[in-house]
C-alpha positions in Angstrom: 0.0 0.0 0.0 1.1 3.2 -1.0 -0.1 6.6 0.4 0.9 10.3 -1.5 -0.5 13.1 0.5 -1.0 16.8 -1.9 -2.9 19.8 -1.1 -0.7 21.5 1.6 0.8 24.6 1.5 0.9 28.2 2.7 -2.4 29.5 4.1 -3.1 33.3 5.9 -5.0 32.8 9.2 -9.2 32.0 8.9 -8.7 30.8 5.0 -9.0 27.0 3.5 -7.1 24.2 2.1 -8.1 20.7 0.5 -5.7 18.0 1.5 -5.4 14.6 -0.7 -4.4 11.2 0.1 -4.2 9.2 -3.0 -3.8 5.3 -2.4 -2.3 3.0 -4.6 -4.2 -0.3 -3.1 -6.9 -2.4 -5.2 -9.1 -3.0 -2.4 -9.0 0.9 -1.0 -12.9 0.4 -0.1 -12.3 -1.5 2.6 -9.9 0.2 4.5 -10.6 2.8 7.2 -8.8 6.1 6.6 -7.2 8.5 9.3 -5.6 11.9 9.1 -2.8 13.2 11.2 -0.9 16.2 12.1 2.5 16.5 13.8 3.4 20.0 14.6 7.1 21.5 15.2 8.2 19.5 18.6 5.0 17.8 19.3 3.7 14.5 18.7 1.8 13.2 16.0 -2.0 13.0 16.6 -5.4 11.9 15.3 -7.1 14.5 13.3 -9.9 12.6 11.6 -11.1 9.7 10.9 -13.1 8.0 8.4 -14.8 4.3 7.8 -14.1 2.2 5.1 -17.8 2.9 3.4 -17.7 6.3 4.5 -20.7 6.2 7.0 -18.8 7.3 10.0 -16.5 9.6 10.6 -15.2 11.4 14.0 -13.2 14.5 14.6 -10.7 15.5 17.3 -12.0 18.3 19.4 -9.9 20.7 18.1 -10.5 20.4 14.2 -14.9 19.9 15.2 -17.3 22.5 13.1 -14.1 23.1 11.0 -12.9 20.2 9.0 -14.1 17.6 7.0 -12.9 14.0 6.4 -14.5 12.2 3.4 -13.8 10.0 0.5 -14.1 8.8 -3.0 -13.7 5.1 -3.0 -13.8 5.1 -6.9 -10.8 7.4 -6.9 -8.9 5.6 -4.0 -8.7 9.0 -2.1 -9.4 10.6 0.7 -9.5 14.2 1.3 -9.5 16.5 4.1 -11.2 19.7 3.7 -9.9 22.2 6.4 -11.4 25.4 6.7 -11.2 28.7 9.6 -7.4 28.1 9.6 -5.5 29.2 12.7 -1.5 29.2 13.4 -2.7 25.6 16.0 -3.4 23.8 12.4 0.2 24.6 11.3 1.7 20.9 11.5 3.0 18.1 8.4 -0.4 16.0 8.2 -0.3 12.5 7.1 -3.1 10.0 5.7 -3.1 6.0 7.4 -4.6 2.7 6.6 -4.0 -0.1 8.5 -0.3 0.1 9.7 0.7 2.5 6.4 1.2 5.8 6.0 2.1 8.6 3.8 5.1 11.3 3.3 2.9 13.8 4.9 2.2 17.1 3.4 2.8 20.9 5.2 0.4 23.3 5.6 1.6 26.2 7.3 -0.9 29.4 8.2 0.4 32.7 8.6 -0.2 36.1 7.6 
């Protein structure tokens, strides 16, 4: 299983960003799908998560009201819309299945 992460980037505070996670697995659909984030000196932690159909998902606290998981199981990806940006969200996030994960992508937000 491979996962690429795309989207990141360079955001000022309260604006958006769409994150990608494209997976090169036949049987994508029935994985479960998490995001990540690992900011500067801190450890990496849950952001989102996803179930293999798509039918439930669940949000860390922090990210709640402001992002959303979700996925295209035709496409193998999943995304992670992330909206209301603030300086907290500025970390490398990183899509998992199972005991794989990608390269992780930066989204940094400042003015």
């Amino acid at each position: 299983v491979q996962l690429v992460e795309s989207g990141g980037g360079l955001v000022q505070p309260g604006g958006s960003l769409r994150l990608f996670c494209a997976a090169s697995v036949f049987t994508f659909s029935t994985y479960d799908m998490y995001w990540y984030r690992q900011a500067p000196g801190k450890e990496r932690v849950l952001v989102a998560f996803i179930s293999s159909g798509g039918g439930t998902r669940s949000y860390a606290a922090f990210v709640k009201g402001r992002f959303t998981i979700y996925r295209d199981n035709a496409k193998n990806t999943v995304y992670l819309q992330m909206n209301s940006l603030n300086s907290d969200d500025t970390a490398v996030y990183y899509c998992k299945a199972a005991r794989y994960w990608g390269q992780g992508t930066q989204v940094t937000v400042s003015s």
